[in-house]
C-alpha positions as CSV (number, residue, x, y, z in Angstrom):
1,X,7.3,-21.1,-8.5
2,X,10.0,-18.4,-9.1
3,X,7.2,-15.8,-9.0
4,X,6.1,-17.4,-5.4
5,X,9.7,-17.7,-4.0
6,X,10.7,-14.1,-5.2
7,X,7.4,-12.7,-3.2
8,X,8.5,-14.5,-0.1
9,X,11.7,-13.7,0.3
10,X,10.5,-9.7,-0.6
11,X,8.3,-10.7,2.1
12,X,10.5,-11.9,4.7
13,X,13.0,-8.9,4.1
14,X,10.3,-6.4,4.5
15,X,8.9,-7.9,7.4
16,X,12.9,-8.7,9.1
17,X,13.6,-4.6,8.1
18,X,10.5,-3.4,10.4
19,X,10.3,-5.6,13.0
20,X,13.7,-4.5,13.5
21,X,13.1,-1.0,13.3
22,X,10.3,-1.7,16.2
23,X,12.0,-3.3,18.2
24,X,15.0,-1.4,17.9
25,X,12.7,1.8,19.3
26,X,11.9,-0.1,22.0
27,X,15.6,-1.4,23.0
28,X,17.0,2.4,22.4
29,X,14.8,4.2,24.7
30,X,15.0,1.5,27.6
31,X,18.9,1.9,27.2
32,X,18.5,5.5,27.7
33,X,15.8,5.1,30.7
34,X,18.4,3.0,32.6
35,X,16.6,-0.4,31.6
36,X,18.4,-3.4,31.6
37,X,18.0,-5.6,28.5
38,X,18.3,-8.9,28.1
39,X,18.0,-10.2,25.1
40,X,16.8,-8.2,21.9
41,X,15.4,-11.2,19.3
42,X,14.0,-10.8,15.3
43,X,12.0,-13.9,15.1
44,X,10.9,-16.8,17.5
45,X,11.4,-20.4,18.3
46,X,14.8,-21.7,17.2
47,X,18.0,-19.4,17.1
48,X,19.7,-19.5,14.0
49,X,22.2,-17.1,15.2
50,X,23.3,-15.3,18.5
51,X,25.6,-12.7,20.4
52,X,26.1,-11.7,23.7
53,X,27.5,-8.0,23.3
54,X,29.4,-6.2,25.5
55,X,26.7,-4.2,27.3
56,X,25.4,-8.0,28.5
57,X,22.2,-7.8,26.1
58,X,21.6,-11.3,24.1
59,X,21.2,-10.6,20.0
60,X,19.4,-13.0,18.7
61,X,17.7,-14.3,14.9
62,X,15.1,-16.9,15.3
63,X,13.3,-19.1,12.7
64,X,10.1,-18.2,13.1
65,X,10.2,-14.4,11.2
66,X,6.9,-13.2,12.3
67,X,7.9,-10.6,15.1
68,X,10.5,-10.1,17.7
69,X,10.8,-9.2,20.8
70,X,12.9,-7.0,23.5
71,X,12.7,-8.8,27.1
72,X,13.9,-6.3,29.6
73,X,14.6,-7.0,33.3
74,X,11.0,-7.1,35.2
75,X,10.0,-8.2,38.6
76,X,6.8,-9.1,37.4
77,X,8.4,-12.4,35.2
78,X,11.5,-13.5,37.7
79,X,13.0,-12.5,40.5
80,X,15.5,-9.6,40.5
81,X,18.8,-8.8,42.8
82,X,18.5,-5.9,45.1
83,X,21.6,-4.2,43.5
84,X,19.8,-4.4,40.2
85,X,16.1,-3.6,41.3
86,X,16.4,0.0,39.7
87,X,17.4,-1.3,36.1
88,X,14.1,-3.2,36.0
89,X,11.5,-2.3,33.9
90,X,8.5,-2.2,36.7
91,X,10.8,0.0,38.8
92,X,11.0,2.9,36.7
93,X,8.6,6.2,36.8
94,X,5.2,5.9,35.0
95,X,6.7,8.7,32.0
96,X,10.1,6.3,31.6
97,X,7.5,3.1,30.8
98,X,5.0,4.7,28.6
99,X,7.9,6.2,26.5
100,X,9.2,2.5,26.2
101,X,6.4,1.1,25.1
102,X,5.3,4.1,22.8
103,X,8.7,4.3,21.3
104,X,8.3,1.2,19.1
105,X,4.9,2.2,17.3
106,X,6.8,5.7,17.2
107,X,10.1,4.5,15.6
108,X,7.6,2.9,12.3
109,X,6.6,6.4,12.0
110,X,10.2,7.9,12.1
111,X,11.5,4.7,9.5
112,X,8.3,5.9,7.0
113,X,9.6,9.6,7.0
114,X,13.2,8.3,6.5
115,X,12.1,5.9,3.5
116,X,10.1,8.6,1.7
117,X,12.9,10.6,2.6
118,X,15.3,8.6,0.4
119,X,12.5,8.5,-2.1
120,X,12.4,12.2,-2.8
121,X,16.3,12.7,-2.4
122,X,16.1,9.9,-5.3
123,X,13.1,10.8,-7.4
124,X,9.9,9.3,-8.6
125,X,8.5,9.9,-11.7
126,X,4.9,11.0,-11.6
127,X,2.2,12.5,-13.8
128,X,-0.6,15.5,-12.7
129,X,-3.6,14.2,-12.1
130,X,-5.0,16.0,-15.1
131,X,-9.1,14.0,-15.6
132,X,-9.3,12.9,-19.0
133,X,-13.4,11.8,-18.8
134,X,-16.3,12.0,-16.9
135,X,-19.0,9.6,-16.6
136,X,-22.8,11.1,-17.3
137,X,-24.8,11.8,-14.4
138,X,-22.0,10.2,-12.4
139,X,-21.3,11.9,-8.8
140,X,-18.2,13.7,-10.4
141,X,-20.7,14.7,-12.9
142,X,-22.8,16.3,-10.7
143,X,-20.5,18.0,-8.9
144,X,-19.9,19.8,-11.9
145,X,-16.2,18.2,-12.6
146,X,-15.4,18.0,-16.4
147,X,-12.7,17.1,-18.1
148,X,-9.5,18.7,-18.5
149,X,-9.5,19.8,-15.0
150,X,-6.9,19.0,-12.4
151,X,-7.2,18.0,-9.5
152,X,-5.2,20.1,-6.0
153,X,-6.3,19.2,-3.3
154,X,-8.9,16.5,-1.8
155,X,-10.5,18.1,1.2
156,X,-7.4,20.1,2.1
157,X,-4.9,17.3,1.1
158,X,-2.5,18.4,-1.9
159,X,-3.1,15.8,-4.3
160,X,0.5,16.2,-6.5
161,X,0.1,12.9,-8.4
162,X,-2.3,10.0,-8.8
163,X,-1.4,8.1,-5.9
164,X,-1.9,11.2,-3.2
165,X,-5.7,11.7,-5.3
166,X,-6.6,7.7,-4.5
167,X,-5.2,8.2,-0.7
168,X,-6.9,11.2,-0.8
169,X,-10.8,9.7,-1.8
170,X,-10.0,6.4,0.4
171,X,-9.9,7.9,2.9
172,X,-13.5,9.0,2.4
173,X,-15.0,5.7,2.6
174,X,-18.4,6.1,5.0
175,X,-18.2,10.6,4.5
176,X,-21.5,12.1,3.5
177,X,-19.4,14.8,1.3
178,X,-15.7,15.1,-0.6
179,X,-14.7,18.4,-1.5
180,X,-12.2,19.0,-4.4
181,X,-9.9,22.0,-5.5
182,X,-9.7,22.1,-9.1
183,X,-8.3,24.4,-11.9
184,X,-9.7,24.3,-15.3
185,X,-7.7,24.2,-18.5
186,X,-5.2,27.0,-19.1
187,X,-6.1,28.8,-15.7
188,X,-4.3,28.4,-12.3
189,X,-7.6,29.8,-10.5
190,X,-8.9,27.4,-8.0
191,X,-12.3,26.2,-7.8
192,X,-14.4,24.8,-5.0
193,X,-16.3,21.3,-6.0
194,X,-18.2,19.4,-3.3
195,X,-19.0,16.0,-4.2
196,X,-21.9,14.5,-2.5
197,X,-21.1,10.6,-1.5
198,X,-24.8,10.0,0.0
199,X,-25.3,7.3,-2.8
200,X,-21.5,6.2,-3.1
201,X,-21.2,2.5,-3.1
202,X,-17.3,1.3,-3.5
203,X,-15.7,-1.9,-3.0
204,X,-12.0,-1.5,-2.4
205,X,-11.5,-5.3,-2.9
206,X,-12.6,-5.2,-7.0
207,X,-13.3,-1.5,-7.8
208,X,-11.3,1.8,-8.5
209,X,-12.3,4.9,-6.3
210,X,-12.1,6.9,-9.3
211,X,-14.2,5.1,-11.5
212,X,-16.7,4.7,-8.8
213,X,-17.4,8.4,-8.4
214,X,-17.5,8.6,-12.2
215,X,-13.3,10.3,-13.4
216,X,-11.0,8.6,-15.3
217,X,-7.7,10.0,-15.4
218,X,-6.4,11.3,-18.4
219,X,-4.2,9.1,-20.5
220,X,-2.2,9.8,-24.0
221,X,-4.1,8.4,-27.0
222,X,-3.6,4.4,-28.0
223,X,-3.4,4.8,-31.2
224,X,-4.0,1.6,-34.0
225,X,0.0,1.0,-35.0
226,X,1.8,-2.2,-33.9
227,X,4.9,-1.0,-32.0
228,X,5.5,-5.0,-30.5
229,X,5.4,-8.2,-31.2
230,X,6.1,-11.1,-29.6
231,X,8.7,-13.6,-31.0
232,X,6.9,-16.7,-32.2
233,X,3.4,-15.3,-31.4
234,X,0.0,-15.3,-33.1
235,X,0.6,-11.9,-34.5
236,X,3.6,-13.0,-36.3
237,X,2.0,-16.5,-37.4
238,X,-0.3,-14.4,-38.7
239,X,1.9,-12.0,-40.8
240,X,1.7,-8.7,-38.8
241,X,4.4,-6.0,-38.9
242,X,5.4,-3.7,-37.0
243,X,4.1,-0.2,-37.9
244,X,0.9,-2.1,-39.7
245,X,-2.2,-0.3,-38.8
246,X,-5.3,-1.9,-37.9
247,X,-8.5,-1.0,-39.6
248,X,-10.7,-3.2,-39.5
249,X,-11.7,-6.6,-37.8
250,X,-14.1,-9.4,-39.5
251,X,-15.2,-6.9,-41.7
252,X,-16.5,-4.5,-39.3
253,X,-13.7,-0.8,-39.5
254,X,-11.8,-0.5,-35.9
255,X,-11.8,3.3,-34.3
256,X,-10.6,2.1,-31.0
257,X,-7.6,-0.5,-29.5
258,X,-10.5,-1.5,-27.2
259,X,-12.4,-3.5,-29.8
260,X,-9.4,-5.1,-30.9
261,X,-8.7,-6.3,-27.7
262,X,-12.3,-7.4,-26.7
263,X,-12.4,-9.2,-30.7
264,X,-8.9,-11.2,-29.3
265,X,-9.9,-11.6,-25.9
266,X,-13.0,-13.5,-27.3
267,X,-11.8,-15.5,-30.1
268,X,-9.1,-18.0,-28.5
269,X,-7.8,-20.7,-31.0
270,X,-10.4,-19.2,-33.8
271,X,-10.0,-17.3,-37.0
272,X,-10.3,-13.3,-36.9
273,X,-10.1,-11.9,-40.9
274,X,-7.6,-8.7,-40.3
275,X,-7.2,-5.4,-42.5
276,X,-3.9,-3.5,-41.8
277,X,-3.1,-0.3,-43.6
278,X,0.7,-1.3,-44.5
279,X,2.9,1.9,-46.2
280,X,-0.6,3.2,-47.1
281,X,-1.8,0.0,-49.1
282,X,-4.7,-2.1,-47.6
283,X,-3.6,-5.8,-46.2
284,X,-5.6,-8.6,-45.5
285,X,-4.2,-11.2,-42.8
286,X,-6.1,-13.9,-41.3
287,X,-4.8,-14.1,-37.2
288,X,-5.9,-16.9,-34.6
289,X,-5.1,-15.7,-31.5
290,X,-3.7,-18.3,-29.0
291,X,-5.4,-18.8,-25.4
292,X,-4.5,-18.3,-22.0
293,X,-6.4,-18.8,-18.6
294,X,-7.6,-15.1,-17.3
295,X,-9.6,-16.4,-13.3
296,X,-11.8,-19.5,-14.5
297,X,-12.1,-18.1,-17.9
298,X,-10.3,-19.0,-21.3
299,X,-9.2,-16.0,-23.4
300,X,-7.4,-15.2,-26.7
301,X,-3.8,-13.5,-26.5
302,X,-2.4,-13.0,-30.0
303,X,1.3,-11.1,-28.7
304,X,1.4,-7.7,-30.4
305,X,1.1,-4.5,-28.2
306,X,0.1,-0.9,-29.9
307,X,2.2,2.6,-29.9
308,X,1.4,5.1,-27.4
309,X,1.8,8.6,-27.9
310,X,3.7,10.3,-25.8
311,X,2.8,12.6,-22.2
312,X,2.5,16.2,-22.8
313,X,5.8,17.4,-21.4
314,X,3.3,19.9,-19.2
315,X,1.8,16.6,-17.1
316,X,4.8,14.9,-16.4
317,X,6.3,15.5,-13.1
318,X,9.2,14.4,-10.8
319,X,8.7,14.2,-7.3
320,X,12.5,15.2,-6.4
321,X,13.7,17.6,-4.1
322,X,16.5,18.9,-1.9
323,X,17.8,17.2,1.4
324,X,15.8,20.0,3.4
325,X,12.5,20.1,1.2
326,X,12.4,16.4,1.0
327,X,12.2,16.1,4.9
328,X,9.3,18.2,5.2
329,X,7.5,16.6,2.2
330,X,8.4,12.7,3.6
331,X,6.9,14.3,6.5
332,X,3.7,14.9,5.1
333,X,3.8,12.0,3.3
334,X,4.0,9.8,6.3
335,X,1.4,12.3,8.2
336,X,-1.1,11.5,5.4
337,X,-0.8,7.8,5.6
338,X,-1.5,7.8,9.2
339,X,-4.4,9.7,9.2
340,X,-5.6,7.9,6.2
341,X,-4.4,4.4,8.6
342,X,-6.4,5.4,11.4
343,X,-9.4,6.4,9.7
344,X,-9.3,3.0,7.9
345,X,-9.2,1.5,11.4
346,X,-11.9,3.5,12.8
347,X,-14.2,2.9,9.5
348,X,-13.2,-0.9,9.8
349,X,-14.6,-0.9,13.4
350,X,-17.4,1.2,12.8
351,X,-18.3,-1.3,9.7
352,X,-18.0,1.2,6.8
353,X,-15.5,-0.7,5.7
354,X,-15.9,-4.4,5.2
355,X,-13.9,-6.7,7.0
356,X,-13.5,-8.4,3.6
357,X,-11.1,-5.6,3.0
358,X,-8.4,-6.8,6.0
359,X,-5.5,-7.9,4.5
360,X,-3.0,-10.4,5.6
361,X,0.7,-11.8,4.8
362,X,0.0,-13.3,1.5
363,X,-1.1,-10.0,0.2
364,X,1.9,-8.1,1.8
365,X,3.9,-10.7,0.3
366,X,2.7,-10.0,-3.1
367,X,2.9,-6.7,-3.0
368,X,6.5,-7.0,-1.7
369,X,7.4,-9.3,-5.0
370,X,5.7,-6.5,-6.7
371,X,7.3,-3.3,-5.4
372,X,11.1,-5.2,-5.4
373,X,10.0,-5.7,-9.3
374,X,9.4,-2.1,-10.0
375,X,13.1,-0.5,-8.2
376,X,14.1,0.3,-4.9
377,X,12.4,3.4,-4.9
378,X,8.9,1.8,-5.3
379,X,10.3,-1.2,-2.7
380,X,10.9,2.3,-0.3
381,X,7.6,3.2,-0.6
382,X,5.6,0.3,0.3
383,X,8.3,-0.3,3.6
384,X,6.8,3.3,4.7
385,X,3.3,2.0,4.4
386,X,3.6,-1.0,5.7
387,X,5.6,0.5,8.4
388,X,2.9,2.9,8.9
389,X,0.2,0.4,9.4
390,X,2.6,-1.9,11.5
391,X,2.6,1.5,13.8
392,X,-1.3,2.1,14.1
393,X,-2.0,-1.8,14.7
394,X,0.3,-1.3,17.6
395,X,-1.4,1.7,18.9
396,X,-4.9,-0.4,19.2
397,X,-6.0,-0.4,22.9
398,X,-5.6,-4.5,22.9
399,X,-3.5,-5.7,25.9
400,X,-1.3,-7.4,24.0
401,X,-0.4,-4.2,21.9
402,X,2.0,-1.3,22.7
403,X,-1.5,0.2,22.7
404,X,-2.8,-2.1,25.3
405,X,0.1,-1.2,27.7
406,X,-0.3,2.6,27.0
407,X,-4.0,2.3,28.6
408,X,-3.1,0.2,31.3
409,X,-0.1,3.1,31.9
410,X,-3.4,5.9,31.2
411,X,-5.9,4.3,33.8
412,X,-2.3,3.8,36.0
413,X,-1.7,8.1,35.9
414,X,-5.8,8.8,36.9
415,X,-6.0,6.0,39.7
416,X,-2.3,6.6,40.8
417,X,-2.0,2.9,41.1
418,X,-1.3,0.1,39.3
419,X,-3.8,-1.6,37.2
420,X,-4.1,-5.2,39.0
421,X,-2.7,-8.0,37.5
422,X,-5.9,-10.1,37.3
423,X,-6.7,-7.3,35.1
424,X,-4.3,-7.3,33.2
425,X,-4.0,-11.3,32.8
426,X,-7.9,-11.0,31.7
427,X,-7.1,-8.5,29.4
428,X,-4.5,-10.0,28.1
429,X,-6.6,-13.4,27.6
430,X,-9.2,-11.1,25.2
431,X,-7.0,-9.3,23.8
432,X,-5.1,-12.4,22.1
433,X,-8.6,-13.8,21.2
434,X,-9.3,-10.8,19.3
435,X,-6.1,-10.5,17.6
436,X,-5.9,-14.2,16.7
437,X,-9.7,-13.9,15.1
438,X,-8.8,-11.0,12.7
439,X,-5.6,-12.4,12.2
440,X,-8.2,-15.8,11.0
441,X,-10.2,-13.4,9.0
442,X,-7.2,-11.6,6.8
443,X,-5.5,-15.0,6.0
444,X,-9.2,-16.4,5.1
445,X,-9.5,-12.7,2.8
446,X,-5.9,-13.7,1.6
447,X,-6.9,-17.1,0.7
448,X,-9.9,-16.2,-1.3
449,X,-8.1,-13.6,-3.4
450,X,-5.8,-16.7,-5.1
């Protein structure tokens, strides 16, 4: 219940920050085009608080926190005074209404470069995405990728960590090709790989792009020595210390961490005989691991984690830079998320990508709670991509978008008239109906991922 309440009020501070930031792009640039406003609202139904400033405007914060709202003075909705006709919104030049309507989608844009901003003035920890294994006859295989190698660039991207590398191949989903810039062990030379994605089958809902196309990243060694336990846990029942090293399991000799957690995993509430090599003499313990529910599925969890050696000092990395650099690199940042947004779009239209893959505000919400876990830093970064999405939605040609409006304003420019309001009332009508249908299909997606 905590974990629920934490996600939704991570959630609902997310969505109140850039629905703000929308709107607000909206309400500044009809200010400066001599637009009356009216009332600028976060929220709809019920106002839980108001203010009248002293520039006349109405602020208000409804109940309902799903959007907001600037209603500006328009001829089109009520009548207007003569001596205020020129403040309203369908009086103004054709330039002064497109850059009100565009300036919302473009002030998510500006908030993502201003969050990553913060991000780099602050610092993120990162590794190089140095590949630790290749898959045989995988397509990284045959592309001639081996291990040790790291990756630069994804066709032309700079791929500085992890996350820019899974961007990066995303945004690939439906290509024919994916080229790579590589350097190999010990040498700064890069080399040309050309991955060929003919046969590439991914499922962003339940697989990894890397593991699809055959990498996995490196990772330091997990080696066989407890370094946890948990209090009151199997393990301890058991007898296990920490520092004991495990070497073998039911009589078979253990090489790997992965067979002692697939020999837990599969043994709930039965008997495992343990050796441990304890200051170099052999121990024998018996351990029952406990069980826990994993989906539909009942698993054994015996509480004792392993030590990890440490990152070479070479891989690690911290994204960090001055308040110049860091503009220019929250720039790109933001640059590569919309691209990577709008080809995600155009894929999802085009049907390379499922519509199984739309998300809706139960997965936002989770990975709100999730992000606020990790730091504001992390919390940063997922405001910029949601803000970048929020952005590109907008933009969509649907009547009832920003991006709607814009084409009504585009066929306006050509024709040098109006676009009629039958039209527009027609458009408006499909418009919702689409919205409202993938808005059906991302909750149903959300519901099914619980």
């Amino acid at each position: 219940m905590t974990g629920i309440l934490w996600n939704l009020g991570a959630f609902l501070l997310a969505l109140g920050i850039l629905i703000a930031v929308h709107e607000y792009g909206h309400f500044w640039v009809a200010r400066r085009c001599g637009v009356y406003v009216e009332k600028f609202s976060i929220g709809f139904g019920k106002a839980l608080w108001r203010k009248v400033g002293k520039d006349g405007t109405e602020y208000t914060l409804a109940m309902i926190p799903l959007g907001g709202y600037v209603k500006m003075l328009d001829e089109r909705v009520e009548p207007v005074d003569s001596d205020r006709r020129h403040m309203a919104f369908n009086n103004k030049k054709l330039w002064q209404r497109s850059a009100i309507v565009a300036a919302g989608p473009l002030a998510n844009f500006l908030f993502a470069i201003v969050a990553y901003w913060v991000v780099y003035l602050i610092g993120v920890p990162a590794v190089k995405p140095v590949i630790g294994e290749i898959a045989p006859q995988s397509i990284a295989a045959e592309a001639g990728i081996e291990s040790g190698m790291e990756l630069k660039t994804i066709s032309g991207i700079k791929t500085a960590d992890w996350e820019s590398v899974n961007m990066a191949m995303i945004s690939h989903i439906g290509d024919k090709e994916m080229v790579l810039t590589v350097t190999e062990p010990g040498n700064s030379y890069e080399i040309e790989k050309q991955l060929d994605l003919s046969s590439w089958s991914f499922d962003p809902e339940s697989e990894r792009v890397l593991t699809t196309l055959g990498i996995t990243p490196y990772s330091p060694k997990i080696t066989l020595v407890i370094s946890q336990l948990v209090e009151d846990g199997a393990a301890i029942s058991a007898g296990l210390r920490l520092n004991d090293e495990i070497i073998a399991i039911d009589g078979e000799s253990v090489t790997d961490w992965q067979q002692v957690v697939d020999a837990v995993r599969s043994h709930p509430q039965q008997a495992l005989a343990m050796e441990v090599l304890r200051d170099g003499e052999p121990v024998a313990l018996t351990l029952t691991p406990g069980s826990q529910e994993s989906g539909s599925e009942l698993v054994g969890y015996a509480g004792f984690a392993p030590k990890v050696e440490p990152w070479p000092e070479s891989y690690r990395i911290d994204l960090q830079y001055g308040p110049i650099e860091a503009v220019g690199k929250a720039a790109e940042k933001t640059w590569q998320l919309v691209t990577l947004t709008f080809d995600m779009v155009t894929k999802l239209v085009t049907g390379d990508v499922a519509m199984k893959n739309l998300s809706g505000p139960i997965s936002i919400a989770k990975g709100a709670g999730m992000t606020a876990d990790y730091g504001v830093v992390y919390f940063l970064g997922f405001l910029a991509l949601i803000s970048v999405n929020l952005g590109i939605v907008n933009l969509l040609p649907l009547p009832v978008l920003d991006g709607g409006h814009l084409m009504f304003f585009a066929i306006e420019a050509v024709t040098r008239r109006p676009v009629s309001e039958r039209v527009q009332d027609i458009g408006y009508r499909v418009g919702s109906a689409i919205l409202v249908a993938l808005m059906a299909v991302a909750l149903f997606n959300d519901f099914t991922r619980l």
